[in-house]
N, C-alpha and C positions, 0 to 999 in steps of 0.2 A: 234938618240934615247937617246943617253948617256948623250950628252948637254942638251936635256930635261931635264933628273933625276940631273943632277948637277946644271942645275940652280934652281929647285923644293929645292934641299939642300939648295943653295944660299937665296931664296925667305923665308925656313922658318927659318934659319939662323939670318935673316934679324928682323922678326914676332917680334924672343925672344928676340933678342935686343934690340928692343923696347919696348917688354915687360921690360925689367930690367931698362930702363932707367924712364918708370914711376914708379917701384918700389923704385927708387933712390930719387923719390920723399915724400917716406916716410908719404904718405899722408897731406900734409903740405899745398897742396890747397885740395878742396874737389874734390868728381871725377868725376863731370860730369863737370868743370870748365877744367879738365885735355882732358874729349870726347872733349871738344869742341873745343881748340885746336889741338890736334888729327885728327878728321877730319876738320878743316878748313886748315892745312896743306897735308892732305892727299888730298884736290884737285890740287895738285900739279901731282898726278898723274894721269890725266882725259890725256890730251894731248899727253900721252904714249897708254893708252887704249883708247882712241879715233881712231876708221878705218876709212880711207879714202871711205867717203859718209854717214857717220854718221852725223846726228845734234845735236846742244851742248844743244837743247832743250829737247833731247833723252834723256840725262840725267834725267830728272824728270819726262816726258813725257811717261807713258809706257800702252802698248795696253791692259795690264789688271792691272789696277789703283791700284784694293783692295790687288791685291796680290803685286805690289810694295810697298804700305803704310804697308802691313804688315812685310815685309823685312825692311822697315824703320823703322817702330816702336821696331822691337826685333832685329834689328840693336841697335839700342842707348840704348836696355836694358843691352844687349849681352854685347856693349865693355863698359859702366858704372858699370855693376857687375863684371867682368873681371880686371879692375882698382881696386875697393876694394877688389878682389880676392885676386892680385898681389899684395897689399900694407899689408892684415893682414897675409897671409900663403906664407910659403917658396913657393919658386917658382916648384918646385917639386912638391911638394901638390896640389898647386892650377891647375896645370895641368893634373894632374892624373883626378880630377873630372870635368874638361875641357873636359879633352878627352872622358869620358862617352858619348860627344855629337853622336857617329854613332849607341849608344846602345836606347837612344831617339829616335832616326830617327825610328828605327825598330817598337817601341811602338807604336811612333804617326801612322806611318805607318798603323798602322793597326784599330786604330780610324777613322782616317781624309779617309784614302784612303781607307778601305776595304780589305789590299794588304793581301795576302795568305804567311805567315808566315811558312817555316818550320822547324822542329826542330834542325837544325843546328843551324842558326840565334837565336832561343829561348835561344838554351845551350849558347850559347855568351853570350847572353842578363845576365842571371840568375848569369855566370860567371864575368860579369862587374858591378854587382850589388856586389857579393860576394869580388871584390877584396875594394869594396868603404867600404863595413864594416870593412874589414881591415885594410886599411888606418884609417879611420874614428874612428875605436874602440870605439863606442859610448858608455857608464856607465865605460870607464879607462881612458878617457882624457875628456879637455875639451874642448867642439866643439862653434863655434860662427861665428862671422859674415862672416867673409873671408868664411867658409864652402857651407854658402848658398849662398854667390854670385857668387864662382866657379860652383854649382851646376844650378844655376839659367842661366849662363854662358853657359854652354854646353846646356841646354834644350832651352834658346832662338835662340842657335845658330842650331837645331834640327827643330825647328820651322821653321827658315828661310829656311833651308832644302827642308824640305815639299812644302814650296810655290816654291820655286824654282824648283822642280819637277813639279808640277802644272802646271809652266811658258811654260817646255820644252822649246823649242827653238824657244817659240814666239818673248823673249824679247832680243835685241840684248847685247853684255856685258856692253857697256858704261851705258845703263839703270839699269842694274844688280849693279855694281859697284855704281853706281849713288847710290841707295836705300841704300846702306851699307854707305854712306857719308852723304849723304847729311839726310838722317832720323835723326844721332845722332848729328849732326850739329843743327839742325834747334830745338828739343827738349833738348837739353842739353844749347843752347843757351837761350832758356826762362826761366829754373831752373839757369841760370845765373844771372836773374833781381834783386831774390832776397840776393841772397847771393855773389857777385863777388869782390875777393881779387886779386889785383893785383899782377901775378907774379913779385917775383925779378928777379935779372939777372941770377943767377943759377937755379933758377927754369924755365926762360925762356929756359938754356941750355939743360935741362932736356927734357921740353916739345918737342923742336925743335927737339930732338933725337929720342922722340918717336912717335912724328907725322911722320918726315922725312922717316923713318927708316920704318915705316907701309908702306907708299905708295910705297916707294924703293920694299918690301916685294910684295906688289901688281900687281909693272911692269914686278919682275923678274918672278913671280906667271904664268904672261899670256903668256909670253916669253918661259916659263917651259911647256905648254902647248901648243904651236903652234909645238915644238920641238918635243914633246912625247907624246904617247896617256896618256891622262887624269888618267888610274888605273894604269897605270906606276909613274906618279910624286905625286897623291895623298898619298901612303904611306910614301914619305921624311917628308909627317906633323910632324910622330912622333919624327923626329932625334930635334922636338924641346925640347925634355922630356932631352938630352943627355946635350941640351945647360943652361937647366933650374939646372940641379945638378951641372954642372960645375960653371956657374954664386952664385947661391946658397954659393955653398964652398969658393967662390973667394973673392966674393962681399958683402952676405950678411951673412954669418956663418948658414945657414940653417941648423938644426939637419936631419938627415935623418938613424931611424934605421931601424934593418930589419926588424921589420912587415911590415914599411911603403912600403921598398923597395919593397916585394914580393907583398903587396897591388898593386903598380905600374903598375908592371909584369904582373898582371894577367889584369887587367884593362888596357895597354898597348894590350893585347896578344887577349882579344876579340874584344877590339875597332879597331883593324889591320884587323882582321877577318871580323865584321862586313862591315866595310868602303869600303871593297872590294865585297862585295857582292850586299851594296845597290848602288855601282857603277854599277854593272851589270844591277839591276832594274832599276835604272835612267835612263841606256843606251834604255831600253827595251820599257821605256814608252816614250822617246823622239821619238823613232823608232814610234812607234805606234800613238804618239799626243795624247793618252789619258789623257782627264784632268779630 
């Protein structure tokens, strides 16, 4: 069980490393030129999450279609605003409103699914809401682009969520994984026609770090889970918030005062809460096949 949670740390260890090495890109190509590299490197890791009797058609190929084009589509929205996340806000920031993503789930949840919401999940909700205005401090700083792509960031990735509940354990993972690649590959590749700058050699170093460095994040991810049950290695997410202030101070002189910090805190403190509970629901409707 303990190999589980240390390779979960390893895998998002991995995540924010990559994360910083497209920040090191400083936005210098644009960022869906950055997805697209990203994931066409990131099929490097198909071959690891590929199980014996799987086909590599699986990958694209999945038994309910609309709901892997929508994992694809808010796949390549997810890690394109993610990229200008990490490129305008400290990395600390942009993570904070990253991690709103399990206080979406709860919302759409209750949209899309119908699902029976109670007031524990709600006080989270309201308290992940309150720690983003802190962070945020909306009429005492000033808020812009990076704000909305983190936010846009966690909700697309909330979205995928939801389908993925939907899916339960129809889809096998190679298909799962598959949509998360291959969507922001194939649409960030046609926003490439019009505008495509040829990386230099440092920015190809760059790329390769952050591509690499995802899919590494990916194998140790499935490996973390074959070890531990799944709401045991899900919590290690946040120990990326730990590698985002260290990176931050090291690498890019990130300011981080204390409203931000206690903002974090509390948005860290519900989304932990959260992401545990809609594991239990996830567990509950896989059990049941409801979709």
């Amino acid at each position: 069980m303990y190999k589980g949670v240390l390779l979960g740390f390893m895998a998002f260890a991995a995540y924010a490393m990559s994360d910083a090495f497209v920040k090191l890109l400083h936005g210098s190509l644009p960022s869906y030129e950055a997805v697209f590299f990203g994931a066409l490197l990131g099929l490097t890791a198909l071959p690891f999450i590929k199980r014996k009797g799987d086909r590599w058609r699986e990958v694209i190929i999945a038994k309910r279609p609309s709901l892997w084009l929508v994992r694809a589509v808010f796949g390549a929205i997810g890690s394109t605003s993610a990229v200008i996340a990490f490129t305008a806000l400290p990395m600390a920031e942009a993570f904070a409103l990253i991690f709103l993503m399990p206080i979406f789930v709860t919302v759409l949840s209750v949209i899309f699914l119908k699902e029976h919401v109670g007031w524990r999940r709600w006080s989270a909700v309201i308290a992940g809401f309150v720690g983003v205005l802190v962070v945020l401090r909306p009429g005492f700083r000033a808020l812009g682009i990076g704000h909305l792509a983190a936010l846009i960031c966690g909700l697309s990735g909330a979205i995928s969520m939801i389908a993925l509940r939907m899916t339960g354990s129809q889809e096998k993972r190679v298909t799962l994984y598959g949509a998360g690649v291959i969507g922001p590959l194939l649409l960030t590749g046609i926003l490439m026609l019009w505008d495509f700058r040829w990386p230099q050699w440092r920015q190809w170093m760059l790329l390769l770090g952050y591509g690499l460095l995802a899919a590494l994040g990916a194998v140790l991810l499935m490996l973390a889970t074959q070890k531990s049950p799944a709401n045991h290695v899900a919590p290690t997410q946040y120990s990326q918030m730990l590698w985002a202030v260290a990176f931050g101070y090291l690498l890019f002189n990130d300011p981080l005062d204390w409203p931000m910090l206690i903002g974090i805190v509390i948005i860290l403190g519900s989304g932990l809460f959260t992401f545990v509970r809609e594991y239990k629901v996830t567990r509950w409707w896989r059990r049941t096949k409801v979709v």
